[in-house]
N, CA, C and O of each residue as an XYZ file, in Angstrom:
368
protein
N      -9.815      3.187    -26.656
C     -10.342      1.995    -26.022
C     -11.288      2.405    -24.896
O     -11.053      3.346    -24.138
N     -12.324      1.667    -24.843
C     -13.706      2.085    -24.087
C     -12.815      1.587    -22.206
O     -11.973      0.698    -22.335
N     -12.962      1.994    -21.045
C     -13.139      2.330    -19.629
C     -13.489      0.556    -19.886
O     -12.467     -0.120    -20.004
N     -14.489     -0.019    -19.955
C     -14.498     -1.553    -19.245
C     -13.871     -2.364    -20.206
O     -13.878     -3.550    -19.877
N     -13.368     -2.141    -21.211
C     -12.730     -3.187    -21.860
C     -10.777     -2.750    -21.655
O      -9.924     -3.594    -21.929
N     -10.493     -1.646    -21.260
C      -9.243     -1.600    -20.370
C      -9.567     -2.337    -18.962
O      -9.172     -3.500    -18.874
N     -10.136     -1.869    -18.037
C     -10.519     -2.742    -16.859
C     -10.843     -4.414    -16.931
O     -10.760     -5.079    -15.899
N     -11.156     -4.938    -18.014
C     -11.599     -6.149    -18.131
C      -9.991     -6.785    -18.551
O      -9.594     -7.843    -18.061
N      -9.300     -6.107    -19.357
C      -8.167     -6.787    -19.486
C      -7.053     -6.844    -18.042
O      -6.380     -7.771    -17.593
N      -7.237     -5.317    -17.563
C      -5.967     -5.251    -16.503
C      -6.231     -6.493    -15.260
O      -5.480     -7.052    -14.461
N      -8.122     -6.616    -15.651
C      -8.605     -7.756    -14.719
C      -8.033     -9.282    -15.071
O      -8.148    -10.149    -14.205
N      -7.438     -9.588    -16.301
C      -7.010    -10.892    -16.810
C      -6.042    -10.850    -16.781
O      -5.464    -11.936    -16.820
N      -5.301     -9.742    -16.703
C      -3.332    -10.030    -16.100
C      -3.098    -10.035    -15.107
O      -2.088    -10.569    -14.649
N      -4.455     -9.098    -14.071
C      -3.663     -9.892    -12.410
C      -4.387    -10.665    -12.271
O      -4.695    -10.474    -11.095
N      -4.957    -11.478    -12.600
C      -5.993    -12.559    -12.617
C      -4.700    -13.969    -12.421
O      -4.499    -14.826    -11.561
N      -4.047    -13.589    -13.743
C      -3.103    -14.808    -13.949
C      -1.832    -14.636    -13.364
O      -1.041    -15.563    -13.196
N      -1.540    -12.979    -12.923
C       0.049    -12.116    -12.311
C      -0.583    -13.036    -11.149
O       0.189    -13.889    -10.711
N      -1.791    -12.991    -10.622
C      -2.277    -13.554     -9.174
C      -1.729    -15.279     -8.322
O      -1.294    -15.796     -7.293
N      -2.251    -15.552     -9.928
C      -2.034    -17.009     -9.682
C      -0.530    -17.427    -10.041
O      -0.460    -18.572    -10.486
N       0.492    -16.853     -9.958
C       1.785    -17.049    -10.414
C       2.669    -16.735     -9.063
O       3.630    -17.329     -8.574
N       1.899    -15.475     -8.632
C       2.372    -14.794     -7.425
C       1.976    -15.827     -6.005
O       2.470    -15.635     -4.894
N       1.123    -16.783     -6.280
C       0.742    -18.143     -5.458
C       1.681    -18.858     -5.276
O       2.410    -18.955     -4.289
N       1.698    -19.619     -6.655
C       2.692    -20.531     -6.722
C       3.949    -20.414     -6.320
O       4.639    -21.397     -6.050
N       4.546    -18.658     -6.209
C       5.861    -18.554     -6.015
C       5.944    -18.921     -4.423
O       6.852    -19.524     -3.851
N       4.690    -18.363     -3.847
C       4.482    -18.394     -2.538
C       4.389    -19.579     -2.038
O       4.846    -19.616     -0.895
N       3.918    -20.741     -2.483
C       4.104    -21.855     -2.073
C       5.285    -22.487     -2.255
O       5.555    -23.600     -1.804
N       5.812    -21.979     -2.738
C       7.535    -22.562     -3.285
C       8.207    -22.723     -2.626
O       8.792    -23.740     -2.252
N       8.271    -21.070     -2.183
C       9.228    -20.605     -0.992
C       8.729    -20.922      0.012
O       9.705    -21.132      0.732
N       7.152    -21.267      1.057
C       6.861    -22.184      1.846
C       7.915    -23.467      1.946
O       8.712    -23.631      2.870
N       7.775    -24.194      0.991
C       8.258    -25.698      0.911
C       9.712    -25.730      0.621
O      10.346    -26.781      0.711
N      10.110    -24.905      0.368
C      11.797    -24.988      0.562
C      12.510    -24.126      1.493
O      13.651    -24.568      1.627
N      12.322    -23.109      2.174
C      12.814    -22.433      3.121
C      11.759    -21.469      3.736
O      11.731    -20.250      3.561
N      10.908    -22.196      4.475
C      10.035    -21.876      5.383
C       9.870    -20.325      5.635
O       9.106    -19.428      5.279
N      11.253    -20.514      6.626
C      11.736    -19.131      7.505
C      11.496    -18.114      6.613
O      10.463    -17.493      6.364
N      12.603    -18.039      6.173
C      13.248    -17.135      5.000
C      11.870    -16.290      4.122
O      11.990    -15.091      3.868
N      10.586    -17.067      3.711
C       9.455    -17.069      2.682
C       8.950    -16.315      4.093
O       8.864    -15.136      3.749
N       8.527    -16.409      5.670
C       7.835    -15.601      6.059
C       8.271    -14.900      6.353
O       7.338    -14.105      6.459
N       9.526    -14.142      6.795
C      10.525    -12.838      7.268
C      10.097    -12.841      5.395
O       8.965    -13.302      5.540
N      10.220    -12.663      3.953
C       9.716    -11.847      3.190
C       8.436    -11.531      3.354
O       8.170    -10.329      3.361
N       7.427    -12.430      3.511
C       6.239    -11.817      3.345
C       5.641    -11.311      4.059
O       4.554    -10.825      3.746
N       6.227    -11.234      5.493
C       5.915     -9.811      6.585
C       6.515     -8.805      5.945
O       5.783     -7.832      6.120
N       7.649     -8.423      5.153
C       7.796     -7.551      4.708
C       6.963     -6.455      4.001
O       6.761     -5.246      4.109
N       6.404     -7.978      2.858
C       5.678     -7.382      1.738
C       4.346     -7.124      2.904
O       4.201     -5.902      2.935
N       3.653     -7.571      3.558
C       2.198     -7.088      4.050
C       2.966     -5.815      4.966
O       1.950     -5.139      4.804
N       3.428     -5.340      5.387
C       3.696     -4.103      5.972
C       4.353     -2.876      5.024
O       4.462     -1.673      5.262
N       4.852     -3.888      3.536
C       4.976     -2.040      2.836
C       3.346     -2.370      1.580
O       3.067     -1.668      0.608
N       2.916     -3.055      1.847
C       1.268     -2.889      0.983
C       0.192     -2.622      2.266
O      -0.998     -2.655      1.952
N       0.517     -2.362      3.682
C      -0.224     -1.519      4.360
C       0.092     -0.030      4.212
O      -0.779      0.838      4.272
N       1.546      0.240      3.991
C       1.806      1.799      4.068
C       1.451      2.030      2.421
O       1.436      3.230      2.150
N       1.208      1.290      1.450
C       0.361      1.622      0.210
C      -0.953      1.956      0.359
O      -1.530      2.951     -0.081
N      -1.361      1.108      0.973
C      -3.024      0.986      1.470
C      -3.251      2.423      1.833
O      -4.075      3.152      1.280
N      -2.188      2.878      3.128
C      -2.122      3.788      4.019
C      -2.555      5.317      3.535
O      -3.293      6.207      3.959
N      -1.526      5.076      2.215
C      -0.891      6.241      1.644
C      -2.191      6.446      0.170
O      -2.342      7.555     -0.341
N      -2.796      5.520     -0.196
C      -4.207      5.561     -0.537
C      -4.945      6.518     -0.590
O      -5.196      7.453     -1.350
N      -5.479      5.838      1.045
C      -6.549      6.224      1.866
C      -6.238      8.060      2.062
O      -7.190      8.825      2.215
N      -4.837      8.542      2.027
C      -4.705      9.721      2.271
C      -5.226     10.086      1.129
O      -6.267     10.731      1.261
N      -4.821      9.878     -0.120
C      -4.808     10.465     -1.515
C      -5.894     10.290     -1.578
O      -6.236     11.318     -2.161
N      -7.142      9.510     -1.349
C      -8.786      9.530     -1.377
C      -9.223     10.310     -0.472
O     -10.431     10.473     -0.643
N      -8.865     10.833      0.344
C      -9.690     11.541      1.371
C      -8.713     12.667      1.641
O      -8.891     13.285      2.691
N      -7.572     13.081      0.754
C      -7.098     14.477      1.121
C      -7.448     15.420      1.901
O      -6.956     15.620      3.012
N      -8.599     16.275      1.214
C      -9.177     17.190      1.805
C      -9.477     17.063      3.894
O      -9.620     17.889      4.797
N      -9.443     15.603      3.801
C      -9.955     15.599      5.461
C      -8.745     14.550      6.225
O      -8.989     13.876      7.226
N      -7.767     14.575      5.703
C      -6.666     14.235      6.532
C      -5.657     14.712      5.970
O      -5.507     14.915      4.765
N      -4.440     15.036      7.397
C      -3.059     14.861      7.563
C      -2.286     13.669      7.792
O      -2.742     12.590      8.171
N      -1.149     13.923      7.549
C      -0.338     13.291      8.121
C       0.380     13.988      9.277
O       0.826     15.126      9.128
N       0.512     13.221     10.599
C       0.976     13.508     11.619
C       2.459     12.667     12.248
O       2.948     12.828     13.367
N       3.020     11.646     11.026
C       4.032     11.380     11.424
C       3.862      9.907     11.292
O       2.857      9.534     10.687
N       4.906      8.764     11.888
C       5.063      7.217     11.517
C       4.901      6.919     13.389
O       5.352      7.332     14.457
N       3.694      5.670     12.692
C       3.809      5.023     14.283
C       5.466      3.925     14.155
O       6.496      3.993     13.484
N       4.939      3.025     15.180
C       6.263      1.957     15.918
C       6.836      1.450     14.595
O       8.060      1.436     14.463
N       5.955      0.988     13.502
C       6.796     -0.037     12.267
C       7.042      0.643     11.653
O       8.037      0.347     10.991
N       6.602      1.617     11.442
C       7.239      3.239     10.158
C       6.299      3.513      9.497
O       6.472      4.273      8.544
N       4.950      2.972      9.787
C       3.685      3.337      8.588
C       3.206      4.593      9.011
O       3.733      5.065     10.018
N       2.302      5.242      8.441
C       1.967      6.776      8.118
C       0.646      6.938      8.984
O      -0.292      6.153      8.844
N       0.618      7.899      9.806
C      -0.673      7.650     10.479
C      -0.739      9.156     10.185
O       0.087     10.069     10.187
N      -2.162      9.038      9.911
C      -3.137     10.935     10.291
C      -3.952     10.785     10.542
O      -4.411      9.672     10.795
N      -4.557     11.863     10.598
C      -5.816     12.061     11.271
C      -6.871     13.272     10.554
O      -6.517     14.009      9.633
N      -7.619     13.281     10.910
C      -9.143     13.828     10.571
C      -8.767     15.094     10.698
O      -8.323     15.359     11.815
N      -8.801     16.261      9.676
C      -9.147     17.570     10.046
C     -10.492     18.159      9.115
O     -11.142     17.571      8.250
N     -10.641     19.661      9.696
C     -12.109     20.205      8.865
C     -11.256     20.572      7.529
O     -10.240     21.227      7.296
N     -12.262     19.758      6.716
C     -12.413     20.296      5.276
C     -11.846     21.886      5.136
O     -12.537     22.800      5.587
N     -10.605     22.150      4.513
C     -10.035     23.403      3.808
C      -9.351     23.867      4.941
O      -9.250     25.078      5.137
N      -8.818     22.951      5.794
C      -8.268     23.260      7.091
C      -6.554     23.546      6.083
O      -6.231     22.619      5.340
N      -5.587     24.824      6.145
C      -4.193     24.488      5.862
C      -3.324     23.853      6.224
O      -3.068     23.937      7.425
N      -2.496     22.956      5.392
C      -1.351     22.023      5.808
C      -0.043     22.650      5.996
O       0.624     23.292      5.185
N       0.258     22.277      7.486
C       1.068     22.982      7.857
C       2.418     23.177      6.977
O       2.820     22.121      6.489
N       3.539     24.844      6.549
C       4.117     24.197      6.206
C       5.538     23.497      6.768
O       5.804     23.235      7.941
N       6.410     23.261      5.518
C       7.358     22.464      6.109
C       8.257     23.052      6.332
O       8.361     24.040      5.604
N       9.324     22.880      7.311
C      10.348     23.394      7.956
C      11.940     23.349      6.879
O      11.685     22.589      5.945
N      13.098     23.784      6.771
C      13.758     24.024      6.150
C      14.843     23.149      6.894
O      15.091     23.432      8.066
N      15.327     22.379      6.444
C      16.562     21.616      7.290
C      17.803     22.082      6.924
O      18.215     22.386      5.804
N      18.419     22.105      8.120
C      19.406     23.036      7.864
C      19.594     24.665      8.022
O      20.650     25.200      7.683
């Protein structure tokens, strides 16, 4: 199967996964308020540490990871290209 006609389909299942994933969201709005936003702060803070964890895997070569800020997401930072990652320590 040809590159845009896989992409054109995966584009018509979250197209409609999209619009389902709405409706659920308005659901849970209109019947237990609270409850629907304590989840969906959830969900936007572990699809930032996705985002997060991304952005590392696209730009490897020029970042680390240096550890979790205050909410637990992954922060690094900038090093020179072919710089070594430190290694890891042995626990225990």
């Amino acid at each position: 199967m040809e590159n845009d006609t896989i992409i054109a389909k995966i584009e018509k299942v979250r197209k409609n996964n999209n619009k389902l994933w709405m409706k659920i969201l308005k659901l849970a709005f209109k019947s237990e308020e609270k409850k629907a936003r304590e989840i969906l702060r959830k969900i936007v803070i572990n699809d930032s540490k996705v985002t997060e964890l991304c952005s590392i895997l696209c730009d490897a070569d020029n970042s680390k990871s240096i550890g979790k800020d205050y909410r637990g997401s992954f922060v690094h930072e900038r090093v020179k290209p072919n710089t070594p990652m430190p290694k890891k320590r042995n626990k225990g």
